[in-house]
C-alpha positions as CSV (number, residue, x, y, z in Angstrom):
1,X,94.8,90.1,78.4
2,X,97.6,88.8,75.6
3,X,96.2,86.9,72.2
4,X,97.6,83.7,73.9
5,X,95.2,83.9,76.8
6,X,93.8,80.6,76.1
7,X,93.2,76.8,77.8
8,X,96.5,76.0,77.7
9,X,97.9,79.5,79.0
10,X,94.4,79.3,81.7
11,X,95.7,75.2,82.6
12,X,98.8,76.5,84.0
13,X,99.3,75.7,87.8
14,X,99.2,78.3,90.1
15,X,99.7,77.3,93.5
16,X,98.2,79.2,96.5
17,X,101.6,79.8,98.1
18,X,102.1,82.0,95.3
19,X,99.1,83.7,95.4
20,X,99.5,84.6,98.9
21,X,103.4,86.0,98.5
22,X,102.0,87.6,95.4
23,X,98.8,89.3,97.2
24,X,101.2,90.6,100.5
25,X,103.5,92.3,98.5
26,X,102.0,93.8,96.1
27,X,99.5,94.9,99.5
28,X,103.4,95.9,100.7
29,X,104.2,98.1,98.0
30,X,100.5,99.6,97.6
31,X,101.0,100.5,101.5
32,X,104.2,102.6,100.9
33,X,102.6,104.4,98.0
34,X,99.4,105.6,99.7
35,X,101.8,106.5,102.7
36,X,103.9,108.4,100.2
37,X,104.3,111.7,99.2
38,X,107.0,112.2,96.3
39,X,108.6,109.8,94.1
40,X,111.5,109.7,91.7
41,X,111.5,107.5,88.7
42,X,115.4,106.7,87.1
43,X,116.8,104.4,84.8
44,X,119.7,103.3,82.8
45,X,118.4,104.6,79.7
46,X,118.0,107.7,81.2
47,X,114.7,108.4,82.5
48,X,114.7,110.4,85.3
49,X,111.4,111.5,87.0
50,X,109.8,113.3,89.8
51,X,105.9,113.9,91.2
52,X,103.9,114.0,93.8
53,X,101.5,111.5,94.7
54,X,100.5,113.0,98.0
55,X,96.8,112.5,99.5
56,X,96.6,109.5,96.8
57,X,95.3,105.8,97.4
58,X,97.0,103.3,95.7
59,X,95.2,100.3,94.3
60,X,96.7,96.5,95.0
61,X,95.4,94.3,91.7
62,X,96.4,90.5,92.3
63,X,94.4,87.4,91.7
64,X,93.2,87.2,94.9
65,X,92.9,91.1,95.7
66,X,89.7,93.0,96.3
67,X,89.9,95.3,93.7
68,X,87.4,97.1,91.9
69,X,89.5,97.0,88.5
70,X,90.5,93.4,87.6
71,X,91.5,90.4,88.9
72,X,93.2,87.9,86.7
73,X,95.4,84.6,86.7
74,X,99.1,85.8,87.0
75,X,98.4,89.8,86.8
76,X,99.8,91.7,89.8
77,X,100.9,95.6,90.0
78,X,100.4,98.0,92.7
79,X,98.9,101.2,91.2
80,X,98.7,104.8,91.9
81,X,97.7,107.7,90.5
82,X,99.9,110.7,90.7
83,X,98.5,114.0,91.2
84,X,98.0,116.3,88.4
85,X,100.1,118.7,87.5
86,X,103.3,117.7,89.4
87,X,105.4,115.6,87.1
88,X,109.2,116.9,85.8
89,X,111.7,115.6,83.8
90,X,112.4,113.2,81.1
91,X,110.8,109.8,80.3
92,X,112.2,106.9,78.4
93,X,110.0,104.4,77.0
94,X,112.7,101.8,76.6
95,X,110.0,98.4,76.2
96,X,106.8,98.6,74.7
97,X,103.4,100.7,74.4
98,X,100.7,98.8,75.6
99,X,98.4,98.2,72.6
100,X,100.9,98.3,70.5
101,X,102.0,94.5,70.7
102,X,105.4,94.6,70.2
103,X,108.5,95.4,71.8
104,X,110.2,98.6,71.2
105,X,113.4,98.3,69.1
106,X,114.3,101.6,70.0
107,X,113.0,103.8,72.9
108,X,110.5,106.3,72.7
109,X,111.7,110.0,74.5
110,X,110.2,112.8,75.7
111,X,110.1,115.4,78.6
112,X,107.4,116.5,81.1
113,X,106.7,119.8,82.1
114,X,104.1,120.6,84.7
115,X,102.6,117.1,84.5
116,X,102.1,117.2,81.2
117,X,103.9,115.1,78.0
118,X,105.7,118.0,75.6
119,X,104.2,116.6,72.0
120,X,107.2,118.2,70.6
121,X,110.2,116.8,72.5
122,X,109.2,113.3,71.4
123,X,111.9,111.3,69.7
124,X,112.9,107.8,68.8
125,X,116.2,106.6,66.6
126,X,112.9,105.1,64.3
127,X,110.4,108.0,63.4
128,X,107.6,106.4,62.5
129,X,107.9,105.1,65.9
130,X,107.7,108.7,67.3
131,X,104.7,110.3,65.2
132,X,102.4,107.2,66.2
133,X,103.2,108.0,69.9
134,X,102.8,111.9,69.3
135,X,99.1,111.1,67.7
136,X,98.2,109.0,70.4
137,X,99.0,111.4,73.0
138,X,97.4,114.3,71.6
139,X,93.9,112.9,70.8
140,X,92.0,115.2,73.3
141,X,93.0,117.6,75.9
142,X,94.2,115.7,78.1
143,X,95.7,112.6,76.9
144,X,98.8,114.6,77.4
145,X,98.7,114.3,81.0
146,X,102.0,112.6,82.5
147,X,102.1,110.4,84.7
148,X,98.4,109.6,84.9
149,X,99.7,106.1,86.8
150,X,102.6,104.6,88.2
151,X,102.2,100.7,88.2
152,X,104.7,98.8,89.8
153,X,104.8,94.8,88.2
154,X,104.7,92.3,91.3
155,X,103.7,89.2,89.8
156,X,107.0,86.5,89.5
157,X,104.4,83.8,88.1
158,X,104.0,85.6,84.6
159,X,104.8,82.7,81.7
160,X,107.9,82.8,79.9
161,X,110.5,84.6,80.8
162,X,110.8,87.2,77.5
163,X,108.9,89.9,76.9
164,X,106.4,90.2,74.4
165,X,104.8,93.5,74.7
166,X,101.5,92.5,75.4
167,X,99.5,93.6,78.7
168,X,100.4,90.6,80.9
169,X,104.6,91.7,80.6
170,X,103.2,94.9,82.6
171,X,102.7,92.6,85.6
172,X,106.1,90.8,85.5
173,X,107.9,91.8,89.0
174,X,110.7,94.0,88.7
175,X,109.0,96.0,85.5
176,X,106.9,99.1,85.8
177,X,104.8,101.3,83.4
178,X,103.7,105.0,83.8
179,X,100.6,106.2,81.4
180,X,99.5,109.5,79.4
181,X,95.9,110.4,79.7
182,X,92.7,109.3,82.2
183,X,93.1,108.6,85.5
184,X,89.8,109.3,87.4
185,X,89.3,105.5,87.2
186,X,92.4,105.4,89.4
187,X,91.7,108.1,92.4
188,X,93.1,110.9,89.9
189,X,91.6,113.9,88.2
190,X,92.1,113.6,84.9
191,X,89.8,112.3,81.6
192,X,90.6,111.4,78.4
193,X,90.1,109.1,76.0
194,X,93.1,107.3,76.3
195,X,95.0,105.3,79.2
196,X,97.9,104.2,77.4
197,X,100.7,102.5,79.6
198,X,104.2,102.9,78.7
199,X,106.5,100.0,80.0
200,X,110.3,100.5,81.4
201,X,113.1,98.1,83.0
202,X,115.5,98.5,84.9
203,X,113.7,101.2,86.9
204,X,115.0,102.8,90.4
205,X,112.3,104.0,92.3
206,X,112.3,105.7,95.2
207,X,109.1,107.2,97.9
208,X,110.2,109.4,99.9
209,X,113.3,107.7,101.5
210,X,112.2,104.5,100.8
211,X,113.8,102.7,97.4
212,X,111.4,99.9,96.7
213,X,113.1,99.0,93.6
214,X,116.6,99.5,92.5
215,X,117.6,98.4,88.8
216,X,114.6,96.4,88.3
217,X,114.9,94.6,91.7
218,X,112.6,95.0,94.3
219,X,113.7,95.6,97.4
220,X,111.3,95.8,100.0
């Protein structure tokens, strides 16, 4: 899962306590997802989102879930994938691109229309930056599609405490990630040849009337 997943990262202690806290509520915040039926995504860089996810089962991953994606030492998110089509407004990559392995000096923008990324509203104070996300996101038909997931991080056992842009950060509680592309892996529609997760702090979510995270802080 990073290039450090290795004994010494595998010999860490994980006790079962924190398995268990880890597994409820990240079971907790899959619940109010299925239950839900619109969200809105906003942060201090100035993402601000909308879609529906609406008739959609959300997918608890935690080392001790059931789940038929992956279960791993420390991972934890609870996963959803919203329904085509329904996604408005601006996004602000303000971390890192999974697969990218680093983290983002400067964020990556761009607005959604109709549930799909606009290749030419992407930006990024660094360029380069910016055509290497537009060529990833427009390698089929639909690796445009936005948001193909919302995972929300639920893990607080994830080692170290900075961020390193790798795919374990994505887990870290308090962050989240939305992707461009496939989701019919997920409960969605949508196929592509590309699931790529883009990470955010900071994040204020809120389901329907519920806000189960406000600034990066859970709160449920």
């Amino acid at each position: 899962m990073t290039p450090d997943t290795g004994e010494d990262l595998l010999q860490k202690a994980i006790s079962l306590e924190d398995l268990h806290i880890i597994k409820e509520r990240t079971n907790r915040i899959a619940e109010i997802e299925t239950k839900g039926k619109q969200v809105r995504v906003t942060t201090p860089h100035g993402m601000d989102i909308t879609f529906s996810i609406e008739g959609r089962v959300a997918i608890p991953i935690s080392p001790l879930a059931d789940t038929p994606l992956a279960v791993a030492p420390f991972y934890a998110e609870a996963a959803i994938a919203p329904v085509e089509g329904t996604t408005e407004g601006s996004v602000v990559c303000d971390s890192f691109v999974e697969g990218w392995k680093y983290v983002l000096q400067k964020p990556i923008r761009f607005e959604v229309k109709r549930g799909r990324a606009q290749v030419d509203t992407i930006s990024s104070d660094i360029p380069e930056q910016a055509e290497r996300f537009r060529k990833l996101i427009t390698k089929d038909e639909m690796a445009n599609n936005c948001a193909a997931e919302l995972g929300i991080g639920t893990s607080h056992i994830v080692p170290g405490d900075d961020l390193t842009g790798y795919m374990l950060d994505k887990a870290r509680i308090g962050h989240i990630h939305i992707a461009c592309g496939r989701n019919y892996d997920i409960g969605g529609k949508s196929d592509s040849l590309i699931h790529v997760d883009i990470e955010m702090t900071q994040a204020t979510i809120t389901i329907d009337d519920v806000t189960v995270m406000e600034k990066g802080v859970l709160k449920i």
